[in-house]
C-alpha positions, 0 to 999 in steps of 0.5 A: 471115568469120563472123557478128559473134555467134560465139563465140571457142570456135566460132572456134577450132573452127573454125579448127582444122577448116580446118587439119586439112582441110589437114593431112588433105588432104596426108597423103593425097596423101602416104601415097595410096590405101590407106595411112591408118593407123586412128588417122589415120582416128579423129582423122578421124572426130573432126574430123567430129563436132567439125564436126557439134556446132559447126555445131548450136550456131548453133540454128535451122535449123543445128541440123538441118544440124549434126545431119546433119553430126553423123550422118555423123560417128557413122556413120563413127565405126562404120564405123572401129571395126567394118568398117575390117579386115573382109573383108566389110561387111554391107549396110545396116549401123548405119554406112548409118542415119548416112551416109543420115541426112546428106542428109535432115536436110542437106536439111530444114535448108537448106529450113527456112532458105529458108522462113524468109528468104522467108515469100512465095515467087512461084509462078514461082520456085518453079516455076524452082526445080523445074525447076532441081532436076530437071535436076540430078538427071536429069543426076546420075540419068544419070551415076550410077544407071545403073552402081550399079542395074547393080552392085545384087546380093544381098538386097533390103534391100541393094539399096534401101540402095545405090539409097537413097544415089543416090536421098538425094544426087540430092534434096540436090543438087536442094535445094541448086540449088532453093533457088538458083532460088528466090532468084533465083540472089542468093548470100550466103556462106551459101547460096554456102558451102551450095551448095559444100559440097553439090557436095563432097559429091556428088562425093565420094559419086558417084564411091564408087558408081561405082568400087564398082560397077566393083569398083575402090574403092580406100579413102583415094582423093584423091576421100574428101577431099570428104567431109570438105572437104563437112562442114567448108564446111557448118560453116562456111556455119552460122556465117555471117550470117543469110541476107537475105530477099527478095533481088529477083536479077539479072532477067537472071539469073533469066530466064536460068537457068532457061532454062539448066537446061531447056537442060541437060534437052533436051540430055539427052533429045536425046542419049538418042534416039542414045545409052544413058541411064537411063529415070530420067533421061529422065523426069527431064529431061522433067518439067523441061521441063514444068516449063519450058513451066509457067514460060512459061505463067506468065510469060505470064498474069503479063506480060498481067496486068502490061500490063492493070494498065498499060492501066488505070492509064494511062486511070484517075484515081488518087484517085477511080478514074474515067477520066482525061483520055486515058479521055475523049479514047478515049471522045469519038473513039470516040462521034464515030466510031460515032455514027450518024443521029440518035444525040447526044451530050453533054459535060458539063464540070464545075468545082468552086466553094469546093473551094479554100476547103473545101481551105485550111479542112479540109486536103488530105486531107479535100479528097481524100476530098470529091472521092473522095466527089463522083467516087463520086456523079457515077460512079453518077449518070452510069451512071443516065442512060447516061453515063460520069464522068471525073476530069480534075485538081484540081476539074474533073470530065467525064460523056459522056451518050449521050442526045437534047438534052432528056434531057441537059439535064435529066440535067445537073442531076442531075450538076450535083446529085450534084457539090454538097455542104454542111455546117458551114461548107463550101459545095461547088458546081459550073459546067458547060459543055455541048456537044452531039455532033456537032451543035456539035462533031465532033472531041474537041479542039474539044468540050473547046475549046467546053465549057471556054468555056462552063464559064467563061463560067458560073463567072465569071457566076455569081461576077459575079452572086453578087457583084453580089446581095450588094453590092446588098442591102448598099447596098440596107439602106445606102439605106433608113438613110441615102440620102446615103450611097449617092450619096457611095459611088457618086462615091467608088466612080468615082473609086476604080476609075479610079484601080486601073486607072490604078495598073495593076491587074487588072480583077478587083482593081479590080472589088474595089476598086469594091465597097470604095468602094461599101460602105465606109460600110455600118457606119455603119448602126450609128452613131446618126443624131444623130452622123451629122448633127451639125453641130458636131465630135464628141466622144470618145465620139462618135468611139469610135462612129465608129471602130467603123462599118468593124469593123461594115461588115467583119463585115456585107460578110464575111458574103457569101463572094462579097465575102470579099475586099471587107471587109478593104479597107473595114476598113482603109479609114480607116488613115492612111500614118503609123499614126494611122488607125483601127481598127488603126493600120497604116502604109504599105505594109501597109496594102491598096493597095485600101483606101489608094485608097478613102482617098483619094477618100473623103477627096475627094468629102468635102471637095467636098461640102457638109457640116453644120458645114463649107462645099463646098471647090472641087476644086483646093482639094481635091487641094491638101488632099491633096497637103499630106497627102500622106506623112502621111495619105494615100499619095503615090503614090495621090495623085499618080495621083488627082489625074492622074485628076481633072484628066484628067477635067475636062479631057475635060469639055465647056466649060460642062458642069459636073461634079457630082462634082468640083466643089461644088454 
């Protein structure tokens, strides 16, 4: 099969290449040694140049290879025509420059190729390669140097050319094998095709050296044939696809092979110590095992750079380069077990608060790069007070301090500094947890149990607090405006968290929702005191001040991102269950369970409660209101279970005892 690109001329060339090598083939097994006729032996030579031109029309590197085919030809064109009757042929001759030239540019055409397909070759290979290479040519270099260097007479030109034809053909063989190693011993049809031809080749011009050193050459042996077969396959090899870079092999392959050709080279250095082998090859062959013993030394630095790199990886972060979770765990064991009398340790753990908020704000990759940057920075920070900084997932960041409690309580602020960062609408801190070795922990498990305790019980803490300090500075401005608002909030606030926990949510939600109930009413700093207290129905007008005060009481409560949650419930907190509420007209279950809730007891501790144009109702006046407005105003569920809480509190109330929330003063 050849390349999809050649031509329909190189096809029919080459076809008629292949049959012509037949034809050739047969005749000689036909007419045998000695009996080709010389027009016989033209159209042979003609074949042979026909095969050179073919193989340089590829371009590339080919055209090296084509040219070496295309020598061949020319050289034994002379030969036919000037030499094919003579008794004697002169050594060297015009022929020998042609013949000679074949390997060399063969050679550099097939080197070229190799260079070309693999732009980065590793030093092992080329270093298999090599050593596969001369253990070829040892082995060639024992078969055949010995018996022409014997047969080498005359004048020393002569002598050189003869020597030279052993010396081109062991080097295109080791090329050819060389260049197998240094892929891997992977072999597309090119290279294969190549390789096959160069064998050919080989044979064919082994075996003339040796009979014509042994005087019995015989011209138009069957053998002859590989010279032509040799240059028809390289043709063909030409004109094949373009060879495939950087195939990876076989691994097995390419661990066995080179370890078969340094077998092949101390096979032959054990049989020169018994038998008679040429010096040439034994230098050959033993420079084939040093090549070897390098290939080993190689693969044994590579293997430990390998392992280390494996070493590393497993101890270390991948984003921020510090050590990771089994770093920490090595290092804690480590400190625990050498640490001697009155030596301590400290384990800082370290959770990022608002990197949840700065990674759904910027993105994932401004995320990585923060925690790159604050991993840079705590790593500096830890080496400044003798420490060491780890990365153990997500936001959670580790420093081991070597160091007396004093000195780690205060290096912990500076860890606890290098780990914060701020800018335009981002705000990154952190919560520690610190335990100190081995007086509060002597195994790695139980510190990382007791530091993680410790961080949470911060990280909660502190959030409570945070939370804690905005609402009561909101309720705090709400008292200074209108102080009956804050105790209407309180009660409605009770009752709304009784009735989350009563509905099944969390501590955390109903937490959240207490805080909508208690600053619900926080816009209505905005409204005017003369609509606050009127005691008659508003007007429209009125009613639009109105209905702004929860937008106004979601903008100020936002503002504090500890009660980011809060404010969408006191937005929503005046919608109605049928879409006629306020500011949005929301309905059902889209409207937030939180704020549905608020609604309800709102509503409640309103109509309880004496007002300016209206008198208190009793409260099974007021849950008999809300049940009627039940599935309309309000959501029936929320109001089933409210009314449940009411009355069950009532109920544990002391007989006499009355209940300033629940009923009408």
């Amino acid at each position: 099969m050849l390349d999809a690109s050649a031509p329909r001329h190189v096809r029919i060339a080459l076809a008629l290449l292949v049959a012509w090598l037949a034809v050739d083939i047969a005749l000689t097994i036909v007419h045998g040694p000695g009996n080709t006729p010389r027009g016989e032996r033209f159209v042979y030579d003609a074949m042979l140049i026909v095969a050179g031109i073919v193989a340089m029309s590829r371009g590339s590197s080919a055209r090296l290879i084509g040219a070496g085919l295309t020598a061949w030809g020319a050289g034994d064109v002379f030969y036919t025509a000037a030499y094919w009757t003579a008794d004697t042929i002169p050594v060297p001759s015009p022929a020998d420059a042609g013949y000679l030239f074949f390997p060399f540019l063969v050679a550099a055409g097939m080197l070229l190729t190799l260079r070309r397909t693999h732009v980065r070759i590793p030093v092992v290979r080329r270093v298999d390669g090599l050593t596969a290479a001369l253990s070829v040519a040892a082995v060639g270099a024992a078969l055949v140097w010995d018996p022409v260097q014997a047969a080498a007479s005359g004048a020393p030109l002569a002598v050189v050319t003869n020597l030279a034809y052993v010396v081109l053909d062991l080097a295109l063989l080791a090329v050819c094998v060389g260049a197998f190693a240094v892929r891997g011993w992977s072999m597309d049809r090119a290279w294969l095709l190549c390789g096959l031809g160069v064998l050919a080749f080989y044979v064919a011009d082994s075996l003339y050296l040796v009979h014509t050193a042994n005087g019995d050459y015989v011209m138009g042996s069957l053998f002859d044939q590989g010279w032509s077969t040799g240059i028809v396959v390289l043709a063909i090899a030409c004109w094949q696809p373009v060879p495939s870079a950087g195939l990876p092999g076989d691994r097995l392959r390419s661990v066995a092979m080179p370890l078969v050709f340094a077998g092949v080279a101390l096979g032959l250095l054990a049989y020169a110590g018994v038998g008679d082998v040429d010096p040439l090859a034994v230098v050959l062959a033993t420079i084939a095992l040093v090549t070897t013993g390098l290939r080993l030394l190689i693969t044994a630095r590579e293997n430990a750079r390998m392992l280390g790199a494996s070493r590393r990886e497993a101890v270390t972060d991948v984003l921020t380069g510090l050590g990771n979770r089994r770093a920490l765990s090595q290092a804690l064991d480590q400190a625990l077990d050498t640490a001697g009398p009155g030596e301590s340790f400290a384990l800082l753990l370290a959770d990022l608060d608002g990197f949840k908020r700065y990674n759904d704000t910027f993105g994932h990759p401004a995320g990585d790069a923060l925690l790159t940057r604050l991993g840079e920075r705590l790593a500096a920070a830890a080496v400044d007070r003798r420490g060491t900084a780890y990365r153990l997932g997500g936001d959670e960041f580790c420093v081991l301090l070597a160091g007396s409690p004093e000195d780690t309580f205060e290096a912990a602020e500076a860890l606890r500094g290098a780990l914060t960062e701020h800018g335009e609408g981002f705000e990154v801190g952190c919560s520690v947890g610190l335990v100190l070795l081995p007086e509060e922990a002597t195994e790695p498990g139980e510190a990382l149990r007791i530091a993680d305790q410790r961080l949470y019980a911060a990280k909660n803490g502190g959030r409570a607090t945070a939370e804690r300090q905005s609402k009561d500075v909101l309720i705090r401005a709400l008292v200074e405006r209108s102080p009956e608002l804050v105790e209407h909030s309180t009660d409605v606030a009770t009752l709304s968290e009784e009735v989350a926990r009563r509905l099944g949510l969390t501590d955390h939600a109903a937490r959240e929702v207490r805080h909508a109930a208690e600053l619900h009413d926080v816009g209505k700093v905005a409204v005017p005191d003369a609509i606050l207290a009127k005691p008659g129905p508003l007007d429209e007008h009125e009613w639009a001040f109105i209905r702004q005060h929860t937008l106004i009481g979601e903008r100020i409560i936002a503002a504090a991102p500890a009660l980011a949650r809060v404010a969408p419930i006191v937005r929503a907190s005046h919608e109605r269950w049928d879409g006629r509420g306020y500011p949005d007209g929301t309905e059902g279950d889209r409207i937030p369970l939180g704020a549905r809730i608020v609604a309800v007891a709102d509503a409640y501790d309103a109509m309880v409660a004496d007002r300016p144009y209206e008198p208190a109702r009793t409260s099974e006046a007021a849950l008999a209101e809300l049940c009627r407005c039940a599935g309309s105003q309000f959501d029936p569920v929320v109001v089933a279970v409210f009314c449940e809480v009411v009355r069950a509190r009532r109920a544990e109330r002391p007989a006499g005892e009355p209940d300033a929330s629940l009923e009408p003063a």
